[in-house]
C-alpha positions as a printed Julia matrix, in Angstrom:
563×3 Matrix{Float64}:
 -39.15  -70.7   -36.7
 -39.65  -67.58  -38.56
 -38.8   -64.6   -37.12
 -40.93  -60.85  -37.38
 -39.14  -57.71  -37.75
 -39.83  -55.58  -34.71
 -39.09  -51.57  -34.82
 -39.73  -49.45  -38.28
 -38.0   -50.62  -41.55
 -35.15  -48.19  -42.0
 -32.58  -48.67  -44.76
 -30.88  -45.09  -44.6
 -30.76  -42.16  -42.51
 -29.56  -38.82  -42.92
 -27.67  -37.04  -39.83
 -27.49  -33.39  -39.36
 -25.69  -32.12  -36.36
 -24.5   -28.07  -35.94
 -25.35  -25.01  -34.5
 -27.95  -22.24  -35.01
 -27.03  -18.58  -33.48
 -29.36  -16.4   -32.59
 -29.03  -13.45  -34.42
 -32.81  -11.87  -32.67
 -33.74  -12.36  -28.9
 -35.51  -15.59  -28.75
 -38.84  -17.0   -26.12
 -40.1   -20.61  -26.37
 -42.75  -20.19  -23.57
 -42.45  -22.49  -20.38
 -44.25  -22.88  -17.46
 -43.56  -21.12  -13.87
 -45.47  -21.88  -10.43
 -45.51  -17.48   -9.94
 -47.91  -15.92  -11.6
 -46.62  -12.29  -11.02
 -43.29  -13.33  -13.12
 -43.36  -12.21  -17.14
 -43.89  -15.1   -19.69
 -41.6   -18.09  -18.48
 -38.95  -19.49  -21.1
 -38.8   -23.41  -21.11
 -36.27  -24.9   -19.52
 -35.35  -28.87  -18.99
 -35.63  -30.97  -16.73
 -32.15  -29.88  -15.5
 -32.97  -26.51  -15.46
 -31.16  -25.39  -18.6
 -32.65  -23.22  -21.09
 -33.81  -24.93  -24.27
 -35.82  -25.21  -27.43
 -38.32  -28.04  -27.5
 -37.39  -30.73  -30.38
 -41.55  -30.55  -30.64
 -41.24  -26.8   -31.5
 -38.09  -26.93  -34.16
 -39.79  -30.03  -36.21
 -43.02  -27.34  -36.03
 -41.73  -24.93  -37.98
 -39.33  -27.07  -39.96
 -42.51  -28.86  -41.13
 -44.34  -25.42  -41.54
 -41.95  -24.03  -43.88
 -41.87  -27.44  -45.86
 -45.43  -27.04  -46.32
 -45.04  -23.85  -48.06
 -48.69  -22.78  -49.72
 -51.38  -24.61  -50.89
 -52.24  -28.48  -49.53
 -49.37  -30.84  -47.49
 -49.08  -33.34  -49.95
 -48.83  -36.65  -49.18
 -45.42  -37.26  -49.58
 -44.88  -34.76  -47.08
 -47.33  -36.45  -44.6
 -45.38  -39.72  -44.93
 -41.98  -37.75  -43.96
 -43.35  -35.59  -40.75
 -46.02  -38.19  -39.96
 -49.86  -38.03  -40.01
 -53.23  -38.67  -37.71
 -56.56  -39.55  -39.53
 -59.52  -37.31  -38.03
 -61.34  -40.51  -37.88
 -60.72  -43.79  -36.64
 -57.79  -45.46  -36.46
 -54.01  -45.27  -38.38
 -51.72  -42.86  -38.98
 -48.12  -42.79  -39.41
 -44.9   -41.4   -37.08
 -42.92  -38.86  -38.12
 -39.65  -40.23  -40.16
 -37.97  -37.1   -38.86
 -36.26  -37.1   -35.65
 -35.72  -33.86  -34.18
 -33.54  -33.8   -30.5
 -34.17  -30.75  -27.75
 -31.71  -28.09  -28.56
 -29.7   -26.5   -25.5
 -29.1   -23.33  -25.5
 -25.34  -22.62  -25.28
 -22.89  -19.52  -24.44
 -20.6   -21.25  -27.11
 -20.25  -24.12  -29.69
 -18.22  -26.48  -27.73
 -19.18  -29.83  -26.93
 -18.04  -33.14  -24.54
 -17.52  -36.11  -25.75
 -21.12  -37.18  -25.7
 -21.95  -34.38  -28.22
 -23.63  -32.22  -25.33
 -23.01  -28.17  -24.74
 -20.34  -27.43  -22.24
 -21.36  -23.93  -21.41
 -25.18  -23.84  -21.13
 -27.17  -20.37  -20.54
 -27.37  -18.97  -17.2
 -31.3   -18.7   -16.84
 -29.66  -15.24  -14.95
 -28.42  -13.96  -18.41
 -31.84  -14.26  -19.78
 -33.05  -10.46  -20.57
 -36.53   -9.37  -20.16
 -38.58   -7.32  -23.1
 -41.75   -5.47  -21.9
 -45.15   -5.5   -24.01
 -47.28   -2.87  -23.93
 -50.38   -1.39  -25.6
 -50.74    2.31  -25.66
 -54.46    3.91  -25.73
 -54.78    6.03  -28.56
 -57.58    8.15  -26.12
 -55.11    8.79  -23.63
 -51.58    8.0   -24.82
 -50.63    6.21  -21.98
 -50.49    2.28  -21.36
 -54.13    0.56  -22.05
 -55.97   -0.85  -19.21
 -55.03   -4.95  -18.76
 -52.25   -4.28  -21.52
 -49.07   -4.76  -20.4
 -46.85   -8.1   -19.72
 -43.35   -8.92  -20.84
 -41.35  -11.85  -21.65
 -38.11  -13.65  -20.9
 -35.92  -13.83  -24.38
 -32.54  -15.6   -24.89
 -30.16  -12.45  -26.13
 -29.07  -12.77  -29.14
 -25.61  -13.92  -29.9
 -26.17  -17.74  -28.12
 -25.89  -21.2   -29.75
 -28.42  -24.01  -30.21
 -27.3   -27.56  -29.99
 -28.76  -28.92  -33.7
 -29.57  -32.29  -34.15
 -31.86  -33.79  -36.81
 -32.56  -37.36  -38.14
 -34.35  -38.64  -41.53
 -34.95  -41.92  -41.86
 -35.77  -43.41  -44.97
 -37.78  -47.06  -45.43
 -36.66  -47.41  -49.02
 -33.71  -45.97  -51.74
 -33.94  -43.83  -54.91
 -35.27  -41.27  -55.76
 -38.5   -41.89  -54.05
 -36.8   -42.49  -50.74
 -33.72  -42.05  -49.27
 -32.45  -39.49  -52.29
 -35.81  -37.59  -51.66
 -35.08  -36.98  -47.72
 -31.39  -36.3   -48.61
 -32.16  -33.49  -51.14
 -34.94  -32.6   -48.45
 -32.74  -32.1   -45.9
 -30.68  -30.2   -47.94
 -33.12  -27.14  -48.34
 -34.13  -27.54  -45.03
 -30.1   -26.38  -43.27
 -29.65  -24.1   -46.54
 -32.82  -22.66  -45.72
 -31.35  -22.51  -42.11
 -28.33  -20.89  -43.57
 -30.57  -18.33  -44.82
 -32.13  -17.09  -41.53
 -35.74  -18.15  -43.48
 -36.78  -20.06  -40.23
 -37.97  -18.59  -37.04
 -38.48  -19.9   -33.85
 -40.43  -19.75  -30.69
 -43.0   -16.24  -29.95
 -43.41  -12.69  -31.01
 -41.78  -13.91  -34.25
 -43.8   -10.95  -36.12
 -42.02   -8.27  -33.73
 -38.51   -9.68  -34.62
 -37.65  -12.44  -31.84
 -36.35  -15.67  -33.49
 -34.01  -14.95  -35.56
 -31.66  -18.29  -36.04
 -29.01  -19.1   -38.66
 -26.92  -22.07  -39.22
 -23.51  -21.63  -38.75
 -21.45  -23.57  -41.67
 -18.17  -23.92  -40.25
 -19.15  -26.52  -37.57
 -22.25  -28.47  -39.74
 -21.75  -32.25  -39.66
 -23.6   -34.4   -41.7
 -23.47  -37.9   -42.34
 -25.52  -40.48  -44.48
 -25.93  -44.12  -43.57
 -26.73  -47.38  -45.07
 -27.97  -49.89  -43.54
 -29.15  -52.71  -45.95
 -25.33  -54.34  -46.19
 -23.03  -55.67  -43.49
 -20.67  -53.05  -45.21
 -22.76  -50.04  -44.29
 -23.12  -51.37  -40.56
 -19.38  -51.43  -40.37
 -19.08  -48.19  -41.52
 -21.35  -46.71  -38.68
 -19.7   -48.93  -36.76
 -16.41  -48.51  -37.49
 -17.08  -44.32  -37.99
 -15.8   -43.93  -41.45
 -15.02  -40.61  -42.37
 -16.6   -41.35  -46.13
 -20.11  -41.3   -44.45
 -19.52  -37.58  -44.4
 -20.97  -35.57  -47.09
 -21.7   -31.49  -48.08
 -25.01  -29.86  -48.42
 -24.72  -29.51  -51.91
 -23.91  -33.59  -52.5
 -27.16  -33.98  -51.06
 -28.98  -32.76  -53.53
 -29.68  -34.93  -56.09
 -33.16  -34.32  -57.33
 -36.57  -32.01  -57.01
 -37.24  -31.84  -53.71
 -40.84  -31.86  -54.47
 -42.45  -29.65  -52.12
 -45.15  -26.84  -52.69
 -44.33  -23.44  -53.88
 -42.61  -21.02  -51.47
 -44.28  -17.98  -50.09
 -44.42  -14.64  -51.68
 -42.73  -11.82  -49.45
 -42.06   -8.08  -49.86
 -38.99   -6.93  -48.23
 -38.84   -3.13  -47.3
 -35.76   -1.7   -46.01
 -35.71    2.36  -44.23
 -32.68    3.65  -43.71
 -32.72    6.51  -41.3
 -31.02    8.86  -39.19
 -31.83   10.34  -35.74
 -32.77   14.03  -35.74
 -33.29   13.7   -32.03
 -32.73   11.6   -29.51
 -34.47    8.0   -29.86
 -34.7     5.34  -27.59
 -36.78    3.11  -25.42
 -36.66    2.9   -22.05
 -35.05    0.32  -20.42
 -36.41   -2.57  -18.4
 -35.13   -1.08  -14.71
 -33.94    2.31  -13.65
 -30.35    2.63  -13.24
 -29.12    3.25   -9.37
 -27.45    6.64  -10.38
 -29.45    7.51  -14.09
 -33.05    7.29  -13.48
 -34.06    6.56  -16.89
 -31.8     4.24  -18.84
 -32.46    3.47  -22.73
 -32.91   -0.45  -23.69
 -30.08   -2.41  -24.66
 -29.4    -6.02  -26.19
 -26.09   -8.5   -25.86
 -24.65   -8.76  -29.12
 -21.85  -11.3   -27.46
 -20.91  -12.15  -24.19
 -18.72   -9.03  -23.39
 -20.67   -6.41  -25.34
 -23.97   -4.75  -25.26
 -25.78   -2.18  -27.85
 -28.77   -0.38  -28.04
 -32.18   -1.54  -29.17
 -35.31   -0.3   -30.57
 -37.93   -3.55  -30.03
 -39.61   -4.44  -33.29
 -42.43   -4.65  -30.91
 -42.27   -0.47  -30.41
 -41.41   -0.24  -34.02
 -44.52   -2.04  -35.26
 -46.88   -0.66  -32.45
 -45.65    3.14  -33.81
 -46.57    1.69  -37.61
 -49.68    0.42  -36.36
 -51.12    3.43  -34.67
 -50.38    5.36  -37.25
 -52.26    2.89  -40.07
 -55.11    3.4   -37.78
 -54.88    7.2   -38.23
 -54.27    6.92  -42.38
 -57.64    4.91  -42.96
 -59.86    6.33  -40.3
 -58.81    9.84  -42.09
 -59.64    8.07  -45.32
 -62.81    7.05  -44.37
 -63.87    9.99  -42.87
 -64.57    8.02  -39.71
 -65.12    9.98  -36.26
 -65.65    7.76  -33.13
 -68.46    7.32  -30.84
 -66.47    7.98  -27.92
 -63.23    9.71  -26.69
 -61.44    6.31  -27.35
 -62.98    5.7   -30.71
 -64.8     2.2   -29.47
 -68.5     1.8   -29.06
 -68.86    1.47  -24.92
 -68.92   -2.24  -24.28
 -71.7    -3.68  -22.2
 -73.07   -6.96  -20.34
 -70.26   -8.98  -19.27
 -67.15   -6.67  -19.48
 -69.24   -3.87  -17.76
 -69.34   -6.07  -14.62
 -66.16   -8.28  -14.6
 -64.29   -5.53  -12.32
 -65.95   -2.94  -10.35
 -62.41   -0.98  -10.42
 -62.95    2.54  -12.04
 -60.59    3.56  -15.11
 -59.2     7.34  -16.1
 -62.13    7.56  -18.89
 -64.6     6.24  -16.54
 -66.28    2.97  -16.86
 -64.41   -0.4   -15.04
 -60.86   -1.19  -16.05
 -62.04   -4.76  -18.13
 -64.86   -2.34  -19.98
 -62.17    0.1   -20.91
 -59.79   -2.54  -21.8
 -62.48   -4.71  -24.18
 -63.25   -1.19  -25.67
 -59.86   -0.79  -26.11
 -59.24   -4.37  -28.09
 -62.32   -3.63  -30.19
 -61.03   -0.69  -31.71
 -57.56   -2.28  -32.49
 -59.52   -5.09  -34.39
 -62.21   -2.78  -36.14
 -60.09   -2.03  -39.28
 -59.75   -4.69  -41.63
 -56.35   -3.59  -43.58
 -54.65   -2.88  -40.33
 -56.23   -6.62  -38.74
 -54.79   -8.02  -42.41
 -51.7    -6.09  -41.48
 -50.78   -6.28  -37.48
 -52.7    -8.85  -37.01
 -55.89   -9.53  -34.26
 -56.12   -8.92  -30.63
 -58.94  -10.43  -29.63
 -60.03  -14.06  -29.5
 -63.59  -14.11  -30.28
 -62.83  -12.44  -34.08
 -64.06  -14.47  -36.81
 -60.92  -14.08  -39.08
 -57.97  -14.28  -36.17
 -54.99  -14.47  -37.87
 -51.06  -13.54  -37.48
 -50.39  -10.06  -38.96
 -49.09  -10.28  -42.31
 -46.36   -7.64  -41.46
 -43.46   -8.39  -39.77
 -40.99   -5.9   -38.2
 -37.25   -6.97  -36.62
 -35.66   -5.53  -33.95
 -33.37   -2.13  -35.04
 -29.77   -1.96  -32.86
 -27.56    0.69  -33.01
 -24.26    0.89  -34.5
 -22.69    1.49  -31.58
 -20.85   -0.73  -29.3
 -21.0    -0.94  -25.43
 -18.47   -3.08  -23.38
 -20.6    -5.02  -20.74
 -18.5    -3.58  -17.85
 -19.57    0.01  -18.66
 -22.4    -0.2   -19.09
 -22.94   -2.2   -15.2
 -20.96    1.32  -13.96
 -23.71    3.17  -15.96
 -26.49    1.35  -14.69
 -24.92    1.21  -10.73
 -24.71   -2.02  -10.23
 -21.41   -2.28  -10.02
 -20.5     0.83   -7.37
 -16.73    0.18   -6.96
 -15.34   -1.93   -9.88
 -12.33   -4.25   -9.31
  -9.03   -2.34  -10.73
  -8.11   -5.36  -12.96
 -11.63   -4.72  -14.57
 -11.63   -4.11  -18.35
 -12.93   -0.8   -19.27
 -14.44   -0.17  -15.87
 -14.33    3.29  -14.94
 -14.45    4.83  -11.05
 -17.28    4.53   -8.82
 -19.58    8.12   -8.8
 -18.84   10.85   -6.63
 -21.95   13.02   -4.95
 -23.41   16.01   -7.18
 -24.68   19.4    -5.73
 -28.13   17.63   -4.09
 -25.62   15.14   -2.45
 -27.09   12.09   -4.64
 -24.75   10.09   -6.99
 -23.42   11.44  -10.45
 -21.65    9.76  -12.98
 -17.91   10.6   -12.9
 -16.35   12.76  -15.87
 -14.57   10.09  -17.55
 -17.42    8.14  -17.72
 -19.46   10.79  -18.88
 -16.67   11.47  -21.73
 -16.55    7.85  -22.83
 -20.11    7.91  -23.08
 -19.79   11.23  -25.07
 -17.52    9.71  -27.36
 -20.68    6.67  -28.36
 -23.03    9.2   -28.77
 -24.52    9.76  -25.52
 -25.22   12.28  -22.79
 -26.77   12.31  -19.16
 -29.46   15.09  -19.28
 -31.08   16.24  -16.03
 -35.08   17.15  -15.95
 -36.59   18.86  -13.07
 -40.19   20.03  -12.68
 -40.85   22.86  -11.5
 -43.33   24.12   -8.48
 -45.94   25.88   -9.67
 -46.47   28.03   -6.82
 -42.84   29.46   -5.84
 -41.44   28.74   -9.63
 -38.55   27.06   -8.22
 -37.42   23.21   -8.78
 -39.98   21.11   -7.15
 -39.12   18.4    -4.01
 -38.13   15.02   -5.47
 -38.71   15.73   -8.8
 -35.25   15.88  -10.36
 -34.11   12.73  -12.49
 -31.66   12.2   -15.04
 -32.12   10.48  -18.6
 -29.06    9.13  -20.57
 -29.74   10.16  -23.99
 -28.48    8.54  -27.79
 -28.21   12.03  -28.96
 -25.43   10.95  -31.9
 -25.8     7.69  -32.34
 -26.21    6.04  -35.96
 -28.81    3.04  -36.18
 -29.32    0.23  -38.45
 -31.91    0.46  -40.88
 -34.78   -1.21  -40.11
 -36.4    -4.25  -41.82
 -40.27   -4.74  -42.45
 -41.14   -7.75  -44.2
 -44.8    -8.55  -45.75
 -46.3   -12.13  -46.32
 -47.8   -11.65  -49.2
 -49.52  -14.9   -49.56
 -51.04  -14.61  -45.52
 -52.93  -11.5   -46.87
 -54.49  -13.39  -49.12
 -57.76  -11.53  -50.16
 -56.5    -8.42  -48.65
 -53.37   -8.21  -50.59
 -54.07   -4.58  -52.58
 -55.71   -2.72  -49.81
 -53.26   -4.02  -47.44
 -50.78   -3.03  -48.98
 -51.96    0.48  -50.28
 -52.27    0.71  -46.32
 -48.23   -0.14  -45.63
 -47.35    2.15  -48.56
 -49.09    5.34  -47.28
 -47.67    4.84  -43.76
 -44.33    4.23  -45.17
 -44.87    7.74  -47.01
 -45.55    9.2   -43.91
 -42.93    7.87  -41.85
 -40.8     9.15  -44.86
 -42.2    12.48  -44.6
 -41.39   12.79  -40.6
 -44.59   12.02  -39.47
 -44.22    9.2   -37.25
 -41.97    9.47  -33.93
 -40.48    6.3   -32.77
 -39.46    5.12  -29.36
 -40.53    6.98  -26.23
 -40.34   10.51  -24.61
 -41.69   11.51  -28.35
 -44.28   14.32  -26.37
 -40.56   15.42  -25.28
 -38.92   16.35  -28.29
 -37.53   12.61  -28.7
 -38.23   10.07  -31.43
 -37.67   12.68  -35.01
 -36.2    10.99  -37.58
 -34.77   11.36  -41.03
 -35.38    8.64  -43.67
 -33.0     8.62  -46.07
 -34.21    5.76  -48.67
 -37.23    3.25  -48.49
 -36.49    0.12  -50.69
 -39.1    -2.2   -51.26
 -37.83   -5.54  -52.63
 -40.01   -8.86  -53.8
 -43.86   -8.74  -55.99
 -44.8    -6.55  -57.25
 -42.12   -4.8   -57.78
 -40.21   -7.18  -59.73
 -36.8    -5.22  -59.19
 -35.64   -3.15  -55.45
 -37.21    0.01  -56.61
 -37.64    2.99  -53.97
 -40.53    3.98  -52.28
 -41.11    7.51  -54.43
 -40.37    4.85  -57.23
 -42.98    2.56  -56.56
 -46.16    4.88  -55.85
 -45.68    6.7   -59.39
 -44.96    3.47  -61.32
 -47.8     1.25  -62.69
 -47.23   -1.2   -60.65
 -49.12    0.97  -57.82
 -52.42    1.24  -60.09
 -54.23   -2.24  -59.62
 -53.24   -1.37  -55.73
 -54.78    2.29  -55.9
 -58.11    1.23  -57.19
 -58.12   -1.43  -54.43
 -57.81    1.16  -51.94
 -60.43    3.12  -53.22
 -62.96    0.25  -53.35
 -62.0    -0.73  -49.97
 -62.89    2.37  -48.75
 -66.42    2.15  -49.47
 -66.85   -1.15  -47.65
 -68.36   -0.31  -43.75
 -66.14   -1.97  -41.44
 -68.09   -2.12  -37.98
């Protein structure tokens, strides 16, 4: 009787096992039976906060892809469906759900011991601020749940190969090989928002694992069988060939480094129980917190501010206070609620989305807001989160915040519950206030005052804890050069005369900047990657001739009528 192989052929496989740590806030989206809560994060059957195997082998395959067209060895790796009829093949790479751990231990199944409290989960706001009014757009604000950075995710990944050599299992080998170096790297992101700095992973090296296995002799069985440590190999061993994938994309790095000239900061998430107005922090491990300006804020600031550059380029005055034509038919009648600037609150807010889409360098550069444009796309630009040197034990900053109104004496740097000001409400104690001296920051009171008796007016004194000395990071823009495509020059003559302004003091950043907060002091722009083929500086680059092809772009851009 003759017998028929059942299953896939598979004569090798490669095994990667580790961890990735998130060095950004991270959101894989999920789904949640309330529809008043902010973006869900996905979570397990279990309940335990994870990253879909589905989503990781997306982008892994999306970076392997690289520019220009999947070829077809590529399709046979990560799998392939015909648009017609029948076929196609499965995906030779296996990629498992990755937990989302507190640390990198595991049990003896290879499974996290300390998963992620879904309570520890932090919460980042999303807003979009009318350039009419200054104040939050109409139908323009939601949030989402992130994992903080400073967690682990539970690696696993499989490649099996059908055949050996160097068209099969030493092609997935050396494959796999750029895939955890690029890893390694921090070149992969994950999840949402990627473009305002969340998903930010890196492998860690110490604890990678990888194996290779035979299976086409009773002596390669034994050895999975049997665990033999020579099954265990390095990255670099794995590479024994081209890897044979498409060219890599093209991307400009620019780094500002800055100092505050006033206080900057973002308001945080929740008012504290004694400081009314808190500024925005981020975990950087489990014991320590730090402030944070969002790459969201940073890139909404940088996108505003494009707007400004090319409608003052082009001369361009709007139709109405907002800039945008009105809207009519359908978004005149979805709501018959009344906004500030007149007209319903879904008129306003379509109004709203058609001016941020109306420019074509800043669509090229931030990207689209609206589905129904022809030429949707990511923004090219991408802008990561900026923390603050500074350091904040966790337990200080609860007292800060209120929460925790009479510490436990054995508590680590936990000072004294408050004691009652002059107005018999709550006030941070002195050493408190000293400690948070000594970081950099100070509570300052605001009152407003009654315009008829010119005293302090009922109810309207609150206190804001202000980063008036505290050194920041720089922050990071980076510019897919190949995404812009077409739109390359312009673009980027676009991104080099904001940069110039933001250089020049220009541009506040954070919030409370129509309150004296948010001046800055750049110190150095470097740009780094084509065309520049060396880090030059930002005066640098616009008086070398490397500017010139980008100059005339910008002028013949300018004469094209944008609608």
């Amino acid at each position: 009787m003759t017998s028929m192989r059942v299953g896939r052929h598979v004569v090798s496989r490669v095994r990667a096992r580790g961890w990735l740590r998130t060095e950004s806030p991270l959101h894989v989206g999920g789904l949640s039976g309330d529809p008043t809560e902010p973006l869900p994060i996905a979570l397990d059957g279990l309940g335990r906060v994870h990253v879909p195997g589905t989503t990781l082998a997306g982008v892994l395959r999306s970076w392997c892809h690289g520019i220009g067209p999947e070829p077809d060895s590529l399709r046979e790796m990560w799998g392939s469906v015909p648009e017609r009829g029948d076929g196609g093949r499965a995906s030779r790479v296996i990629v498992a759900d990755a937990l989302v751990a507190t640390t990198c231990r595991v049990d003896e199944h290879g499974l996290p011991v300390t998963p992620l409290d879904p309570a520890l989960l932090e919460f980042r706001p999303f807003v979009g601020i009318d350039r009419a009014t200054g104040a939050a757009a109409p139908e323009f604000l939601y949030g989402r749940a992130v994992v903080p950075a400073g967690c682990y995710l539970r690696l696993e990944i499989d490649i099996e190969s059908a055949e050996l050599g160097e068209h099969g299992a030493e092609l997935d080998q050396t494959r796999m090989a750029v895939l955890l170096d690029a890893l390694g790297r921090g070149e992969i992101r994950l999840g949402a928002a990627t473009g305002r700095g969340l998903g930010a992973v890196r492998l860690l090296d110490d604890s990678l694992d990888v194996v290779v296995d035979r299976f086409g002799s009773p002596e390669g069985l034994l050895a999975v069988l049997r665990d033999d440590p020579a099954r265990r190999r390095s990255v670099r061993s794995l590479r024994t060939g081209d890897t044979r994938l498409p060219d890599r994309r093209e991307v400009l790095e620019v780094s500002i480094s800055w100092r505050p000239l006033a206080p900057v900061m973002v308001r945080g998430t929740s008012n504290g129980l004694i400081v009314d107005t808190l500024p925005l922090t981020t975990r950087v491990d489990r014991r320590h917190l730090t402030l944070v300006l969002p790459g969201s804020s940073l890139k909404g600031a940088l996108r505003s501010h494009a707007e400004l550059v090319e409608l003052t380029a082009r001369n361009a005055p709007g139709s109405r206070s907002d800039g945008a034509e009105t809207p009519s038919g359908e978004h005149a009648r979805t709501s018959g609620e009344k906004s500030a600037t007149g007209g319903s609150v879904a008129a306003h807010s379509a109004a709203f989305r058609v001016r941020l889409d109306r420019l074509p360098a800043v669509r090229a550069l931030f990207g689209a807001a609206r589905d129904d444009v022809a030429d949707r796309r990511a923004g090219a630009l991408r802008v990561e989160e900026c923390q603050a040197e500074v350091t904040i034990p966790d337990a200080l900053w609860r007292s800060v915040a209120g929460v925790d109104s009479a510490p436990p004496a054995d508590a680590e740097d936990a000072p004294a519950g408050g004691h009652a000001d002059d107005g018999g409400r709550r006030a941070l104690p002195e050493g408190l206030l000293d400690r948070l001296e000594g970081m950099g920051m100070a509570q300052a009171d605001h009152v407003a005052l009654d315009r008829w008796t010119g005293g302090a007016a009922d109810g309207r004194l609150f206190h804001v804890l202000e980063p008036h000395a505290v050194d920041w990071a720089p922050i990071r823009l980076s510019v897919d050069l190949t995404r812009l495509g077409d739109d390359r020059d312009h673009a980027l003559a676009l991104l080099l005369l904001t940069l110039r302004d933001l250089a020049a003091g220009r541009i506040p950043l954070g919030a409370l900047v129509n309150r004296g907060f948010g001046n800055i002091d750049v110190r150095v722009i470097t740009l780094t990657g084509r065309p520049w083929r060396k880090p030059v500086t930002l005066s640098e680059a616009l008086v070398g001739q490397e500017v010139e092809p980008i100059a005339r772009a910008w002028t013949h851009y300018l004469t094209r009528e944008v609608p």
